[in-house]
FIKOLMAR-690670 format. One record per residue (C-alpha): x, y, z. Coordinates in steps of 0.5 Angstrom, whole numbers, padded with zeros to 4 digits, always signed. Layout:
<atoms>
XYZ...
</atoms>
This chain:
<atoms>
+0303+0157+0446+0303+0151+0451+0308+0148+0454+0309+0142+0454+0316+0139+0458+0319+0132+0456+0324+0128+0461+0326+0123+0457+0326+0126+0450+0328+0132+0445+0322+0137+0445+0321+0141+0438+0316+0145+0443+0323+0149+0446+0324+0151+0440+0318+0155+0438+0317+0157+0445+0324+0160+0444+0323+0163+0437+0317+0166+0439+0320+0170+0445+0326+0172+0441+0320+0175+0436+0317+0179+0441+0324+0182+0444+0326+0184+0438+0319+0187+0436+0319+0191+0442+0327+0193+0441+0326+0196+0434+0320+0198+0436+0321+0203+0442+0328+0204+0437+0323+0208+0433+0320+0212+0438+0325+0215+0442+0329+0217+0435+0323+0221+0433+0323+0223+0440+0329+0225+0439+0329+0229+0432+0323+0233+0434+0323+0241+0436+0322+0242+0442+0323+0247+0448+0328+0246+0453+0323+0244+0458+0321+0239+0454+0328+0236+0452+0330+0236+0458+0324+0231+0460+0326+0226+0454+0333+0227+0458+0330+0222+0464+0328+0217+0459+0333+0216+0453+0341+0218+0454+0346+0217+0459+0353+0214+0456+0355+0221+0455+0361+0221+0454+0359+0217+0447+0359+0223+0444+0366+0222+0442+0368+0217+0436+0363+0212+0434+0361+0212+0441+0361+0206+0448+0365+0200+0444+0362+0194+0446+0367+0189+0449+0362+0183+0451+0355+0181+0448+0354+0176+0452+0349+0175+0459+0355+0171+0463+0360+0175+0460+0358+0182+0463+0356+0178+0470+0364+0176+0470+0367+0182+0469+0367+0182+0461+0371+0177+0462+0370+0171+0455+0376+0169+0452+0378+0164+0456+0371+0160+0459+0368+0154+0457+0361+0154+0458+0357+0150+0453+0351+0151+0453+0352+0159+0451+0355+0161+0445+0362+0166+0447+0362+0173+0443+0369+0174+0444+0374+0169+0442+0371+0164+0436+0376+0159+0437+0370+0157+0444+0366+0155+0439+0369+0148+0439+0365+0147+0445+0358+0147+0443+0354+0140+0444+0348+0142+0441+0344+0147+0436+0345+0154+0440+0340+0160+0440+0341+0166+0444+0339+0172+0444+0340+0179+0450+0337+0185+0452+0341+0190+0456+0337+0195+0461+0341+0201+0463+0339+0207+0469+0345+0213+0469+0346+0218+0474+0349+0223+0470+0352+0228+0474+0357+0235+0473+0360+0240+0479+0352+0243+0480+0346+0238+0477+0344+0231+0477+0340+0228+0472+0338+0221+0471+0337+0217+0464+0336+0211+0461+0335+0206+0456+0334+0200+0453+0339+0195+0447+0339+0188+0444+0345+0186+0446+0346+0180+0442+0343+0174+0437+0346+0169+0435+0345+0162+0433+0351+0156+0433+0352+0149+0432+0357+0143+0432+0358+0140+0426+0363+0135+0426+0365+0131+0433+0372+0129+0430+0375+0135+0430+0371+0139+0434+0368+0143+0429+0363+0149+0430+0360+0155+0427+0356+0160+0428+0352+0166+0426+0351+0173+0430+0349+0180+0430+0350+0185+0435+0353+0192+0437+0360+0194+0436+0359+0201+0439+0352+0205+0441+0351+0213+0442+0346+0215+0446+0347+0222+0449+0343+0228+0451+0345+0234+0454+0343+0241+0454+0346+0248+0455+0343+0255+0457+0347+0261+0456+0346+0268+0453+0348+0269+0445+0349+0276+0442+0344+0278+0437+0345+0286+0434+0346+0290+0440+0343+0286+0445+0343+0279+0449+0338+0274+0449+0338+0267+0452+0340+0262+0448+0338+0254+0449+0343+0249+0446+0341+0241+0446+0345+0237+0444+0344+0230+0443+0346+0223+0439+0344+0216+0437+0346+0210+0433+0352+0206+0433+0355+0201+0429+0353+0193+0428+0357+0187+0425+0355+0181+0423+0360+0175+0425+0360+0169+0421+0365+0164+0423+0368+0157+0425+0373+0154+0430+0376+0147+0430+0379+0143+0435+0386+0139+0431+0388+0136+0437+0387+0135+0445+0390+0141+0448+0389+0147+0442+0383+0150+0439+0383+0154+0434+0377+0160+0432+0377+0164+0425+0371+0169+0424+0369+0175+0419+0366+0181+0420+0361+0186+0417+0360+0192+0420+0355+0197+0418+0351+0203+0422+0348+0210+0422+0350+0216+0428+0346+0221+0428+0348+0228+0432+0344+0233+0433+0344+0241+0435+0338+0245+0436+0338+0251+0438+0334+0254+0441+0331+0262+0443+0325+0261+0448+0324+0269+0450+0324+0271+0444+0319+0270+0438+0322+0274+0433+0328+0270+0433+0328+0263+0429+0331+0256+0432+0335+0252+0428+0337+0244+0428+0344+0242+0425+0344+0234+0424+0350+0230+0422+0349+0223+0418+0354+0218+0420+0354+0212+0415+0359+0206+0416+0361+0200+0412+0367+0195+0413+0370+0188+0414+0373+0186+0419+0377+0179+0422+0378+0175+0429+0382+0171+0430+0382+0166+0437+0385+0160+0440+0385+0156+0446+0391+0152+0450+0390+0148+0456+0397+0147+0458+0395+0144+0465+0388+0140+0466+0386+0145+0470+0389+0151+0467+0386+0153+0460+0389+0160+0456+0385+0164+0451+0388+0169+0445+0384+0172+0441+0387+0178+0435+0382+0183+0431+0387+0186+0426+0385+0193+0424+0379+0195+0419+0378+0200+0415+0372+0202+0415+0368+0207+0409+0365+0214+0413+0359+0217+0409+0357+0224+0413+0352+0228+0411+0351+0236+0414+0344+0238+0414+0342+0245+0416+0334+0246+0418+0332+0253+0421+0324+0253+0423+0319+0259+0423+0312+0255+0425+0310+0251+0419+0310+0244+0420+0313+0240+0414+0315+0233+0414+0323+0231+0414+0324+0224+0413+0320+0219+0419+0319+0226+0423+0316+0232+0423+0319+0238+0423+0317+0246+0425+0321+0250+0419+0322+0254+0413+0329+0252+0410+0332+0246+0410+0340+0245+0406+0345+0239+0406+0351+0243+0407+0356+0237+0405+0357+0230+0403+0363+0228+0405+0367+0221+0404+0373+0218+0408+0376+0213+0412+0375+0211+0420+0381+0206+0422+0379+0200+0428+0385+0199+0430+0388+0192+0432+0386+0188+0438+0390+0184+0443+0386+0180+0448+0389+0174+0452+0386+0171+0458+0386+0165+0463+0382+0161+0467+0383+0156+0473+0378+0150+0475+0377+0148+0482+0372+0142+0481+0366+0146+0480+0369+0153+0481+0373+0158+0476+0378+0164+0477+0379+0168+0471+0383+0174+0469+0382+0178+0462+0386+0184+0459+0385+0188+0452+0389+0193+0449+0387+0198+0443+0390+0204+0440+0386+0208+0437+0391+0214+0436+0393+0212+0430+0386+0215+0427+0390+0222+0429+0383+0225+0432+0384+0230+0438+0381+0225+0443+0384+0219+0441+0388+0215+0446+0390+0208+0448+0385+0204+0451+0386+0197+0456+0381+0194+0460+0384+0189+0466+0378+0184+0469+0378+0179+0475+0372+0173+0475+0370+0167+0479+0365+0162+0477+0362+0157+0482+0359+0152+0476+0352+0148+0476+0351+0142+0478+0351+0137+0471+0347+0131+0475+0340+0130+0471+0338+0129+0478+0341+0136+0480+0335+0141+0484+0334+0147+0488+0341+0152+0488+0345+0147+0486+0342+0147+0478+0345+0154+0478+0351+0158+0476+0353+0163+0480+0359+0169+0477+0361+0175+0479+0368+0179+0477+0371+0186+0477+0374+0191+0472+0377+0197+0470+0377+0200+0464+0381+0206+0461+0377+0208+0454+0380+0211+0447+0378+0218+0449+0382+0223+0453+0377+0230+0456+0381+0236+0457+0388+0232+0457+0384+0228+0463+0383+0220+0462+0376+0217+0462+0377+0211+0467+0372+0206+0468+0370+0202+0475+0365+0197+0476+0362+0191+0479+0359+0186+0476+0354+0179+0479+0349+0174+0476+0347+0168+0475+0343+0162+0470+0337+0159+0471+0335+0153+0468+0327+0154+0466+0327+0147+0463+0330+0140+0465+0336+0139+0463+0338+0133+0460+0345+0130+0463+0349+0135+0457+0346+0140+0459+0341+0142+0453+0335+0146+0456+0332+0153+0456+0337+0158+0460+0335+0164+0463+0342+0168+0464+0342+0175+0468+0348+0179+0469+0348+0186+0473+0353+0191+0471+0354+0197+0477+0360+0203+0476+0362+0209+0474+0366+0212+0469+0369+0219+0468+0370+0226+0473+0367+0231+0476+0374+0235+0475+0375+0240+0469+0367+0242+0469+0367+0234+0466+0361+0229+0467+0361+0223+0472+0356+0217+0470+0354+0212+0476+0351+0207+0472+0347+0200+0474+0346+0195+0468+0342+0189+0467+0343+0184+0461+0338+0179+0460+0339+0172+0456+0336+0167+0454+0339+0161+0451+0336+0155+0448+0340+0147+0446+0337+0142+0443+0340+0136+0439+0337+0137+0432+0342+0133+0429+0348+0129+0432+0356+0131+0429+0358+0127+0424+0363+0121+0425+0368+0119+0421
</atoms>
């Protein structure tokens, strides 16, 4: 496709070229999905899982719950700590609180990808995993300037599992011991779709209002596995988790100073319905189809279908952020508590953030390091699970920037490259626990155009 750059107009052009790559990242997003779950179902020997390892995994401890719950899905988001419901960029549309959407100027497409390298380490070994998600797609829009109304479409992830571990031991079989190879594995996680709109009643106050609808599978597998003796079949026990629900977000916006602005953003608790079905698989050579993959197997059981109910419980998110000219400072903190679902593990989680902005310049004529933005924040995070009575914190750094790949008219319409760098660690060596040191790359890519202009009235 070519090209073609207008200075003095709209050129429908970056709309195509934007589709296209949209397209081409979400093909090969699905398409490396396929792979590594089929990859990940299949019978191996433990040589064998422990090199799938290397590349699918890492978010070890997602193995709890419905898995890692994803607290911002948006590029300068994750390169500013997390840190969303308080900062204004128009030009990129805010994952976090929707009353932000009163600030889009123009037709918004934006679509992310997150990279992901782990260094997985206990009290012996190390092992490094990785693995790659969409983080978001999203389309919005003003839609009628005198009350700063806007909307917006959005799918992303609400939690992700993506783990492998692997255990060698011995297992008593009759009058003897043999070795036994237990790999443990997940995939999946939950989705919403988020549909909402925000409007701006009076200068000073902007308020948001967004439905939910999540949806999503998590898979958990168990093979185990004898490699020193043939005579003893292998087996695969596999779980099915299938979740549906709705849910609601509240947010609001008030700048009490010119400089100052406050973002409040309420999720109340969801209920959503729990599917799982148990399926047993013991494996005697024979190769038979099972679903998408294939399996080594001579009996295949559901051992049970059963329904019940997950709560999300309600979040609290208050943020604030201070400008100086063309610089920002900005502090966030969550509050969750996910006891109420009275699971062993489940705890309280909370996550406290710093940001700071140093904002592009707006002149048309701007050029060279003064068209971008630069951020950089930090965090630390308790999450929703305790280990062995231990609290699994997490600690990070994060840094990025926008790259403008088109001239940008004087209100900042244009194609954006967004990268935002998350490095960190989360969990602990003690107690025979897991510690992950991690680096994170998510990669937008945002699109404004002026299709149409706000109604007057």
């Amino acid at each position: 496709m070519v090209l073609v750059f207008e200075l003095d107009g709209v050129s429908v052009v970056y709309i195509f070229l934007c589709l296209e790559i949209f397209y081409l990242c979400c093909f090969f997003f699905f398409q490396a999905e396929d792979g590594i779950r089929d990859l990940v179902r299949s019978r191996g020997l433990g040589d064998v899982y422990k090199r799938q390892g290397q590349n699918n995994g890492g978010r070890s401890y997602s193995v709890f719950n419905i898995g890692d719950i994803q607290q911002s899905a948006n590029s300068c988001g994750v390169s500013r700590a997390g840190i969303e419901s308080s900062v204004s960029l128009p030009g990129s549309i805010n994952s976090v609180n929707p009353a932000l959407w009163s600030d889009l100027i123009a037709v918004t497409l934006q679509t992310s990808l997150m990279f992901e390298q782990y260094k997985v380490s206990d009290s012996k070994s190390s092992l490094y995993q990785n693995n790659t998600k969409l983080q978001n797609f999203s389309l919005g829009f003003p839609y009628y300037e005198k009350l700063g109304a806007g909307f917006c479409l959005a799918i992303r992830p609400y939690s992700i599992v993506s783990y492998v571990s692997q255990l060698k031991g011995l297992a008593p079989i009759d009058t003897f011991k043999t070795t036994s190879l237990t790999t443990t594995s997940g995939q999946g996680g939950i989705s919403e779709i988020i549909v909402g709109s925000s409007i701006r009643p009076f200068k000073g106050l902007q308020l948001g209002i967004a439905g939910s609808r999540y949806f999503g599978e998590i898979t958990k597998e168990t093979n185990v596995d004898f490699p020193e003796n043939s005579t003893i079949n292998s087996a695969a026990y596999i779980s099915h988790d299938y979740y549906t629900g709705i849910g609601l977000k509240l947010g609001a916006i008030i700048n009490p100073l010119e400089n100052l602005t406050l973002g409040f953003v309420l999720e109340p608790s969801s209920k959503l319905m729990k599917e799982r079905t148990n399926v047993i698989i013991r494996f005697n050579g024979r190769i038979i189809d099972a679903g998408n993959t294939q399996y080594l197997e001579d009996a295949s059981d559901t051992l049970a279908k059963i329904t019940s109910d997950y709560q999300i419980p309600t979040k609290l998110t208050f943020g604030a952020t201070y400008k100086i000219g063309r610089t920002g400072i900005s502090s966030e903190v969550n509050l969750q508590d996910w006891s109420i679902n009275n699971d062993v593990n489940s705890t309280s989680s909370n996550k406290i953030a710093i940001g700071f902005d140093y904002f592009a310049n707006s002149s048309y004529n701007a050029s060279g390091l003064d068209k971008l933005s630069f951020r950089l924040g930090a965090y630390k995070e308790k999450s929703y699970y305790k280990v062995l009575s231990e609290d699994i914190n997490s600690i990070g750094f994060t840094f990025g920037t926008s790259i403008p790949l088109t001239k940008l008219t004087t209100l900042n319409s244009g194609m954006m490259l967004d990268l935002g760098f998350d490095i960190g660690s989360r969990g602990t060596t003690n107690k025979g626990l897991t510690e992950e040191i991690y680096g994170k790359l998510s990669l937008g890519l945002s699109l404004s155009e002026f299709w149409f202009i706000r109604t007057r009235k």
